[in-house]
C-alpha positions as CSV (number, residue, x, y, z in Angstrom):
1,X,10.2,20.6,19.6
2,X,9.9,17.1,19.0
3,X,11.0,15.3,16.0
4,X,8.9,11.9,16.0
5,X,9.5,12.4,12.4
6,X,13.2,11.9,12.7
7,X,13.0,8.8,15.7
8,X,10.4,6.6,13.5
9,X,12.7,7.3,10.0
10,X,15.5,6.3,11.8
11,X,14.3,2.9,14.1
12,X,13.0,1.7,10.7
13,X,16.1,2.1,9.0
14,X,18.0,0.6,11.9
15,X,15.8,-2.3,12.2
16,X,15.5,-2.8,8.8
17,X,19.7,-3.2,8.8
18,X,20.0,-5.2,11.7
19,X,18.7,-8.6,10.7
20,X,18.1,-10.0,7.2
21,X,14.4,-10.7,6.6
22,X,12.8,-13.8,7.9
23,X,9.7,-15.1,6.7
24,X,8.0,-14.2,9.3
25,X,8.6,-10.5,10.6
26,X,7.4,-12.3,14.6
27,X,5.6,-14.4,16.2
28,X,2.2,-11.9,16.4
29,X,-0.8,-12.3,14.2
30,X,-0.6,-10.6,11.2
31,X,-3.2,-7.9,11.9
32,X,-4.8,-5.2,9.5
33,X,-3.6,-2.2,11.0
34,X,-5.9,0.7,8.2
35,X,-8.4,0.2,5.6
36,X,-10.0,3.0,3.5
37,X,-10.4,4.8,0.2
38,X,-7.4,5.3,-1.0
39,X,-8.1,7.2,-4.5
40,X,-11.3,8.8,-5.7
41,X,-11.8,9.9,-9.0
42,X,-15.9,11.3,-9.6
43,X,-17.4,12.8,-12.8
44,X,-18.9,15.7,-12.5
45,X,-22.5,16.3,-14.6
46,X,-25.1,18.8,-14.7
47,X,-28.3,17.5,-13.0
48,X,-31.5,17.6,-15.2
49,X,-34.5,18.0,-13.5
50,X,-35.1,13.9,-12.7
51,X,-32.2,14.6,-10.9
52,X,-30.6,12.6,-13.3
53,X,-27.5,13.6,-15.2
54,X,-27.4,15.7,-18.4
55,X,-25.3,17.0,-21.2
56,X,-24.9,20.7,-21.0
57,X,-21.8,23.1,-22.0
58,X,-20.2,25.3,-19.5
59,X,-21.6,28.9,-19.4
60,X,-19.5,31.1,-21.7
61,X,-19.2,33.3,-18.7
62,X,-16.6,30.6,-16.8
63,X,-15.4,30.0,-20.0
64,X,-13.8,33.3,-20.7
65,X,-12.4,33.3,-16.8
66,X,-11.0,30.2,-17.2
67,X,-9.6,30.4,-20.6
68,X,-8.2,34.0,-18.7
69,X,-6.6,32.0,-15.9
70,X,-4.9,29.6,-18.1
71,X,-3.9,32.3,-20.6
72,X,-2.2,34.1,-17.3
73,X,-0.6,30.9,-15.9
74,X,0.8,30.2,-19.2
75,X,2.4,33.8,-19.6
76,X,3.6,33.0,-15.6
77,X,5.2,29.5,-16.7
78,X,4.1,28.0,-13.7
79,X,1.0,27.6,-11.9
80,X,-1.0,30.8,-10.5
81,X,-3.5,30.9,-7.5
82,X,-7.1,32.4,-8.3
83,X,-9.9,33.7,-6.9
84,X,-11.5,30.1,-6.0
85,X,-10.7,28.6,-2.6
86,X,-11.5,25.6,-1.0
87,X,-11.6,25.5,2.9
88,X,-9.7,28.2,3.2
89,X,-7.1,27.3,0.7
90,X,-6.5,29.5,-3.2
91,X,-6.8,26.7,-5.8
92,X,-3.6,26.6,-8.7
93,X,-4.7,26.8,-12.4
94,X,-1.6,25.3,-14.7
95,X,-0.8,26.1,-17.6
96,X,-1.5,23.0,-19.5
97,X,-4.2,21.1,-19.8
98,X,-5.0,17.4,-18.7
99,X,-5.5,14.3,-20.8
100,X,-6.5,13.1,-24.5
101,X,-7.8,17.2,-25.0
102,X,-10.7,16.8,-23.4
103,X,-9.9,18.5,-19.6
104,X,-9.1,22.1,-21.7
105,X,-8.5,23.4,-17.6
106,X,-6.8,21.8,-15.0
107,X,-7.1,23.4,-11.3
108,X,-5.4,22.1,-7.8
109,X,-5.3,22.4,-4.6
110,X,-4.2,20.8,-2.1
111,X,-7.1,18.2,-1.6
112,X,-8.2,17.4,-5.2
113,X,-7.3,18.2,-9.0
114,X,-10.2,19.4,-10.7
115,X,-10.4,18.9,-14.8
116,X,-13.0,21.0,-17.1
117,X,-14.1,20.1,-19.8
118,X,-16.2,22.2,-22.6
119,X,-18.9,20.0,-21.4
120,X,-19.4,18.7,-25.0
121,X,-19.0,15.3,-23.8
122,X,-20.7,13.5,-21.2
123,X,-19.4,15.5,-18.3
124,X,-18.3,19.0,-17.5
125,X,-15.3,18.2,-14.7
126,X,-14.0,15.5,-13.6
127,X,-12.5,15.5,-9.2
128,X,-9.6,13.5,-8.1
129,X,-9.1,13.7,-4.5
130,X,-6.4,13.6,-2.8
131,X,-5.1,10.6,-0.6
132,X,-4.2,13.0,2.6
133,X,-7.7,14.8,2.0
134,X,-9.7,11.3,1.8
135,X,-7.8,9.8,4.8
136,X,-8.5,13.1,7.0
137,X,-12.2,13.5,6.4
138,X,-14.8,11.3,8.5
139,X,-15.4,8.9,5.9
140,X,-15.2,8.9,2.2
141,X,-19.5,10.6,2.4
142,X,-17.9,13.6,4.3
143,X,-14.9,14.1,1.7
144,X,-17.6,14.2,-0.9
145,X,-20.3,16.5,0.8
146,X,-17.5,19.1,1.0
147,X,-16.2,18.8,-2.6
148,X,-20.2,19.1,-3.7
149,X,-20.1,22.0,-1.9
150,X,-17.8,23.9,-3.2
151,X,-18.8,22.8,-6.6
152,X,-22.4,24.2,-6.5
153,X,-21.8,27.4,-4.2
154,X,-18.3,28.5,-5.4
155,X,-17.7,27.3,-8.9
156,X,-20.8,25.6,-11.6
157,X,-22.8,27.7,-9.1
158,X,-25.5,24.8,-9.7
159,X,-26.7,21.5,-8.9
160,X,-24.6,18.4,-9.8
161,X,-24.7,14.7,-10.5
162,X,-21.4,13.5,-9.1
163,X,-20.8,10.0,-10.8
164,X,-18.1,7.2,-9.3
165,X,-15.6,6.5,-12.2
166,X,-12.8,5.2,-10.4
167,X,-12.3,4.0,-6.7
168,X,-9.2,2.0,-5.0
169,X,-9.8,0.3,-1.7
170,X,-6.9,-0.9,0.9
171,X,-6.4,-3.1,3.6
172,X,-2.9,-2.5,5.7
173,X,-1.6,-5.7,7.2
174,X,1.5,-5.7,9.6
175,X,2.9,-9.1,10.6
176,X,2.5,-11.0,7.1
177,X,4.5,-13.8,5.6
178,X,4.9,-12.5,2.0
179,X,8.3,-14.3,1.0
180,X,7.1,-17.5,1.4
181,X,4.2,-16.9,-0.7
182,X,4.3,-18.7,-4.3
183,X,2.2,-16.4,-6.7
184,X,1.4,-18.5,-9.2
185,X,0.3,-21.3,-6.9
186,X,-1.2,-19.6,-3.4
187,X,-3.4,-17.2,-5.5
188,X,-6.3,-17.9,-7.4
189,X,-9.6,-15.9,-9.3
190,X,-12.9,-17.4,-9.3
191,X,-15.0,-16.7,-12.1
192,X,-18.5,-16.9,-11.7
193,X,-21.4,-15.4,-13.8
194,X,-23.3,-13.0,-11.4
195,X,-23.8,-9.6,-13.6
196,X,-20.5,-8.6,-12.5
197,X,-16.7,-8.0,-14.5
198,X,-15.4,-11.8,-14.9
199,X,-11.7,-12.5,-15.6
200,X,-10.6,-15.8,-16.6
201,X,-6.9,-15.6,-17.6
202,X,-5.4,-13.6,-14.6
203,X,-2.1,-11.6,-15.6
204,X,0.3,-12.0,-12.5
205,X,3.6,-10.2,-11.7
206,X,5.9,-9.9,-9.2
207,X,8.3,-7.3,-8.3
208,X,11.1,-6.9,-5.8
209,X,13.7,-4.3,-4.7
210,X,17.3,-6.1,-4.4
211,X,16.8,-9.2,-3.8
212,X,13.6,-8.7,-1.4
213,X,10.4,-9.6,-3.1
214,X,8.3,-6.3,-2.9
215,X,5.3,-6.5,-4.1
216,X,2.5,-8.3,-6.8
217,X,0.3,-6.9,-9.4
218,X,-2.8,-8.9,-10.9
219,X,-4.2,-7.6,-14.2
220,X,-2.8,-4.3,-14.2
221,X,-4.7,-1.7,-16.3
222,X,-8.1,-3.9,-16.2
223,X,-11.2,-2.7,-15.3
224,X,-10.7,-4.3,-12.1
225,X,-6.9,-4.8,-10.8
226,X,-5.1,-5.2,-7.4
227,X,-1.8,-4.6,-6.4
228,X,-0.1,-6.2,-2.7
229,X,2.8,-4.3,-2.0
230,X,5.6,-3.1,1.4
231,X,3.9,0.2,2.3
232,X,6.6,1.0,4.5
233,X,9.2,1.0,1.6
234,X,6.9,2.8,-0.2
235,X,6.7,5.4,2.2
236,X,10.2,5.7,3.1
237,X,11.6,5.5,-0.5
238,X,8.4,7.4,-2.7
239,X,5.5,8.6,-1.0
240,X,7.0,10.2,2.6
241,X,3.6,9.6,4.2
242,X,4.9,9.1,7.4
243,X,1.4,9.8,8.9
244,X,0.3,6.3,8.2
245,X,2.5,5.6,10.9
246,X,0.7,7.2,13.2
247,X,-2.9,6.0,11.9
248,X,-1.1,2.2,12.2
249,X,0.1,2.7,15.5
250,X,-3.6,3.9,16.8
251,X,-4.9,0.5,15.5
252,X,-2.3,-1.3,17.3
253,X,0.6,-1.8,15.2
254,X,4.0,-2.0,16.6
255,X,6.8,-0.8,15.0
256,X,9.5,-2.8,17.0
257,X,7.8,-6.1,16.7
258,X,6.3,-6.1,13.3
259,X,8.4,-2.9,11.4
260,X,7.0,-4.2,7.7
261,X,3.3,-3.4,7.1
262,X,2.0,-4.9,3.4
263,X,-1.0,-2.7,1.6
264,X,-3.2,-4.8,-0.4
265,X,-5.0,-2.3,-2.4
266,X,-8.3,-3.3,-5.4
267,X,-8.8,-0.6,-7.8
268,X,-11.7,-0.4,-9.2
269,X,-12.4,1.4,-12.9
270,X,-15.9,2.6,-14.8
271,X,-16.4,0.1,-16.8
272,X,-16.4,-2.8,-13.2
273,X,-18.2,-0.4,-11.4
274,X,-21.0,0.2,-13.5
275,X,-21.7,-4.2,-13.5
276,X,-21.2,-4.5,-10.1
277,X,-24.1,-5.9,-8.6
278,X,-25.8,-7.5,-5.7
279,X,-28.8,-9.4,-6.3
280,X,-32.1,-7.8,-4.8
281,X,-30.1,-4.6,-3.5
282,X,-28.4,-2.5,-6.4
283,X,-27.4,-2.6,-9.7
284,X,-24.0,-0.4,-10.7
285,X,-22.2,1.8,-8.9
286,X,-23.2,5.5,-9.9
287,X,-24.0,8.2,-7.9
288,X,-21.5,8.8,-5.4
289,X,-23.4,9.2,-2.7
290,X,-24.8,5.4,-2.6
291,X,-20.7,4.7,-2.5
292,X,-20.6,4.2,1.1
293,X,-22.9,1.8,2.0
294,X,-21.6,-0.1,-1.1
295,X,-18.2,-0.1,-0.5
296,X,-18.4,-3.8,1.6
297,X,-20.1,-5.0,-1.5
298,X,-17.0,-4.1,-3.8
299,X,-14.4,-5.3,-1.3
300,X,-16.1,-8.3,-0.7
301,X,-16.4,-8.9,-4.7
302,X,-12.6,-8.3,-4.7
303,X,-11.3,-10.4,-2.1
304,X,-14.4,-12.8,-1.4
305,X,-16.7,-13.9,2.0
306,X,-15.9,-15.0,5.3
307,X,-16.8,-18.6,4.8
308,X,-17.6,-18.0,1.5
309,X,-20.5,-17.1,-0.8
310,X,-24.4,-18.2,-0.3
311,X,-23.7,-21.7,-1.3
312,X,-20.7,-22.4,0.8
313,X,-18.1,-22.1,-1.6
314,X,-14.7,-20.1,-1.2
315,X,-15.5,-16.6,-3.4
316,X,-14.1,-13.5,-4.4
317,X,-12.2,-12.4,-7.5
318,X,-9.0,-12.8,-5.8
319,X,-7.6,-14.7,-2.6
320,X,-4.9,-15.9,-1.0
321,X,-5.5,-20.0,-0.6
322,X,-3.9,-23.2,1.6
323,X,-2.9,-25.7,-1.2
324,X,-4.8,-28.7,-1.1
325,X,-5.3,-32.0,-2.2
326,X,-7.8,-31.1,-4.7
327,X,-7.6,-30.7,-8.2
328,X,-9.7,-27.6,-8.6
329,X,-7.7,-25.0,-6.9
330,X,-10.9,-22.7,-6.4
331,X,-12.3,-25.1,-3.7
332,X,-8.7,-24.4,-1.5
333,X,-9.1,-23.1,2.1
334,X,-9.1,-19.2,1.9
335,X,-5.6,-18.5,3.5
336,X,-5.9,-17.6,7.3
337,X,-3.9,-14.0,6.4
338,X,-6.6,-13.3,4.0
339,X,-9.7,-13.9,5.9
340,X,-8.4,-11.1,7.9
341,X,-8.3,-9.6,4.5
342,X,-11.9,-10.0,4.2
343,X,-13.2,-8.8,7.6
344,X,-11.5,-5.3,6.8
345,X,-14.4,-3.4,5.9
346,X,-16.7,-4.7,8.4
347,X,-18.6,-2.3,10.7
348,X,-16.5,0.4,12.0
349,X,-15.9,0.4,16.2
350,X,-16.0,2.6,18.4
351,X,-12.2,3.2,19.0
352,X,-12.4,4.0,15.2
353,X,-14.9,6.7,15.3
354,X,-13.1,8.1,18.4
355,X,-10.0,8.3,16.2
356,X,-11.2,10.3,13.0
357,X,-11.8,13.3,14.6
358,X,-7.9,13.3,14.9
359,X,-6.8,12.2,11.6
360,X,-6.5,15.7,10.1
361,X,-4.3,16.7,12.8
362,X,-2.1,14.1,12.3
363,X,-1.6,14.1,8.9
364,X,-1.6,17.8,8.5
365,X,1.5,18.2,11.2
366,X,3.4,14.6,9.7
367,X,3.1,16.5,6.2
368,X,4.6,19.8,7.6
369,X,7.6,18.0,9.3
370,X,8.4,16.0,5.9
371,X,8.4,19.4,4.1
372,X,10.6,20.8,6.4
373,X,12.8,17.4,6.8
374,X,13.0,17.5,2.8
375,X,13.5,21.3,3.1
376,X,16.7,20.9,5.5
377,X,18.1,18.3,3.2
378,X,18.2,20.1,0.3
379,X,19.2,23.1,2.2
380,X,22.3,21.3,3.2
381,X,23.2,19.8,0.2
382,X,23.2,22.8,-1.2
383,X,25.3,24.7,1.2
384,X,27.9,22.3,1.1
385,X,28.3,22.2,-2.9
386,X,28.7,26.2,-2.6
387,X,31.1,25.9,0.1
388,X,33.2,23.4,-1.9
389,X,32.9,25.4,-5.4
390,X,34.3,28.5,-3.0
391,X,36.9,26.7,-1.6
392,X,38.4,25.2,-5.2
393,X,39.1,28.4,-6.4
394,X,40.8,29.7,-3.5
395,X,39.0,32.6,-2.1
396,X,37.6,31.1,1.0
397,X,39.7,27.7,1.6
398,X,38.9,26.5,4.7
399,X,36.6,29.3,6.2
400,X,33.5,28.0,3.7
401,X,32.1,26.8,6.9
402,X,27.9,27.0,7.5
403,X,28.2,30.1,9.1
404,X,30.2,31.8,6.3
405,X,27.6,30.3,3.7
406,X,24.8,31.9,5.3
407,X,26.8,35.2,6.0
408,X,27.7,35.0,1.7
409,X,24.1,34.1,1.0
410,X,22.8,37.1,2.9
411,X,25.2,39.5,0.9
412,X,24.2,37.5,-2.2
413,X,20.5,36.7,-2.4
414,X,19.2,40.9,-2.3
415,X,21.7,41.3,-5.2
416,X,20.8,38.3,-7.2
417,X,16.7,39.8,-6.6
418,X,17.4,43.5,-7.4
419,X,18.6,42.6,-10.6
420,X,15.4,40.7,-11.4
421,X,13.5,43.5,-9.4
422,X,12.4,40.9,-6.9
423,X,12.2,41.4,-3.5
424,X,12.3,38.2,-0.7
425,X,9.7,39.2,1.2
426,X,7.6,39.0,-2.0
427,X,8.6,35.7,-3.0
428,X,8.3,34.2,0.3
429,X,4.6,35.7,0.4
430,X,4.0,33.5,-3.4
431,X,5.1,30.7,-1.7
432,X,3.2,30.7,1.1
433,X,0.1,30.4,-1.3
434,X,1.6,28.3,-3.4
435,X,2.3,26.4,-0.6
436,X,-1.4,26.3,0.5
437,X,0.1,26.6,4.4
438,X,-2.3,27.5,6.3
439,X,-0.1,30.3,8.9
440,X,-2.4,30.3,11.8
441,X,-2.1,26.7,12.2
442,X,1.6,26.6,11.5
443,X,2.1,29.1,14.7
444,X,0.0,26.5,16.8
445,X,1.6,23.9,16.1
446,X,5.2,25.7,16.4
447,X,5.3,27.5,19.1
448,X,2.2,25.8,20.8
449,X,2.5,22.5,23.0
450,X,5.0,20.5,20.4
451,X,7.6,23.5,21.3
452,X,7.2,22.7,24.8
């Protein structure tokens, strides 16, 4: 079986070490490598009948199953799968709640957290999906299609308005000169009035790891924000999303020559999104459905025009410039790193709809070798603290090799179960929906081609 997993985690650690960071990473282009929806929060209303959304309470009905859920889960101390599935897969309600009080339930799975409300407020749920679910799917129309789904035939049972209340876009660039880049000078913000969110005074920081600069934030917690940051130390140190490796490397990024990719990634919040306008083709953006064909709008808000707006001018709420000789910093050349920037969410090709059909492949079987890689580790680690309590006291010494471990454990574990009247095979069975694994494509993938 190959362990692709293993080589990439490995070369990037090794090239990483080799050679202290220049500037420039090589002599390529700096090239955007992904773009997408990374995060997608939607409200979820009942629909009157205009269509429109309504205020309404939750039948008392899914109240009482819910509230028995919960009450189980919290007798459980941990999570508990129920009768509700998504694709296949038994969603998890937790004990707790989410939020200020107002999510009273809070359900997962592994493509979205769902929060209920009462429905005394404005909405009766609120959807997060889930970055591997929204990267697998189509597009970000077909992520939500099935989510409605599942919300009208399998859970309210009826109609809904699903309403946009918070969206982050990204752009992943390999090949770019970030250390050179002076924050405070190179960036700016134009503020213009055009029935949109303005910002005037924009809050900059800077953050590194060591002494390697590692990222930027710009008015973190606003309604609008961005953040530009190494998504390859991100994913080796936080996220283990080694699948964007993969996705990179199908729009031509190359590890060996430009090993650091940079995310730069605009989230947008309720209170931008609902202000957000073009002139003469829509006002706000609500209904998630309309999201789609919006999203070039927002990123072009966000980071501005090739060539700038209507009247010629350099635009956009945020971009990377070439310092000039002019005084008013907002009439600098856009920066040639960021017009790429800009051109990220331009029509998709035809190489990239020949690719999304195998985006849920990839990331399902990356996801299932960094469980296992994580697995083995702790595994290990735990082994080898067992062997070396045994050996302290005497009773084993030397012999606390791996093989005596899982000899002991063997003896061990069926003891350490009876007593709780557990049995293995029962626990491993929990897990495996807890888990959400789905078995049949496990054994493909397995013992199929990979094994080969």
């Amino acid at each position: 079986m190959k362990r692709c997993g293993v080589h990439v985690i490995a070369r990037m650690a090794q090239l990483l070490s080799e050679k202290v960071r220049t500037p420039m990473d090589t002599n390529k282009a700096p090239l955007v490598v992904g773009r997408g929806v990374d995060t997608l929060v939607l409200n979820v209303c009942y629909r009157d009948g205009q269509h429109k959304p309504c205020k309404r309470e939750i039948p008392q009905e899914l109240k009482e199953q819910l509230d028995a859920w919960k009450q189980e889960a919290i007798v459980a101390e941990e999570p508990i799968p129920v009768p509700l599935s998504f694709e296949g897969v038994n969603l998890h309600m937790y004990p707790n709640g989410a939020g200020k009080g107002q999510w009273r339930w809070l359900l997962r799975c592994e493509s979205f957290n769902l929060l209920v409300s009462m429905g005394r407020l404005n909405c009766v749920a609120q959807v997060r999906f889930s970055s591997e679910f929204l990267w697998s799917c189509r597009g970000v129309d077909d992520a939500i299609v099935r989510v409605e789904e599942f919300l009208v035939h399998h859970f309210l049972q009826e109609c809904v308005y699903l309403q946009v209340s918070e969206v982050h876009l990204c752009a992943d660039i390999a090949g770019w000169d970030v250390e050179s880049i002076d924050q405070r000078r190179d960036f700016v913000s134009r503020s213009r009035k055009r029935g949109t969110y303005e910002v005037t005074d924009l809050d900059i920081q800077d953050f590194s790891y060591g002494l390697t600069r590692s990222g930027f934030l710009f008015s973190r917690g606003g309604p609008i924000s961005c953040v530009i940051y190494d998504k390859t130390r991100e994913i080796r140190q936080q996220s283990q999303k080694w699948w964007f490796h993969d996705l990179w490397q199908a729009n031509g990024w190359d590890i060996e020559e430009q090993p650091v990719v940079w995310r730069v990634e605009f989230r947008f919040k309720r209170e931008v999104l609902h202000e957000l306008s073009v002139e003469g083709q829509f006002e706000g953006v609500e209904d998630a459905f309309s999201l789609l064909e919006r999203i070039p709008h927002m990123w072009a808000y966000a980071v501005g025009h090739v060539g700038g707006d209507e009247d010629g001018l350099p635009d956009g709420w945020l971009r990377l410039v070439v310092p000039g000789a002019d005084s008013n910093r907002s009439r600098w050349a856009t920066h040639a790193v960021w017009t790429e920037v800009q051109r990220a969410f331009e029509v998709i090709s035809s190489e990239e709809e020949e690719q999304v059909e195998d985006k849920a492949h990839i990331i399902r079987k990356r996801k299932y070798q960094a469980n296992l890689e994580r697995a083995v580790a702790a595994t290990g680690g735990y082994l080898s603290s067992m062997a070396a309590w045994l050996g302290r006291d005497g009773e084993v010494g030397e012999e606390a090799d791996l093989l005596y471990m899982i000899a002991w454990l063997r003896e061990r574990i069926p003891v350490y179960l009876d007593k709780r009247a557990r049995k293995f095979a029962n626990e491993v069975g929990q897990k495996r929906i807890r888990f959400e694994r789905q078995r049949a494509y496990e054994r493909d993938w397995f013992f199929g081609t990979e094994a080969a």
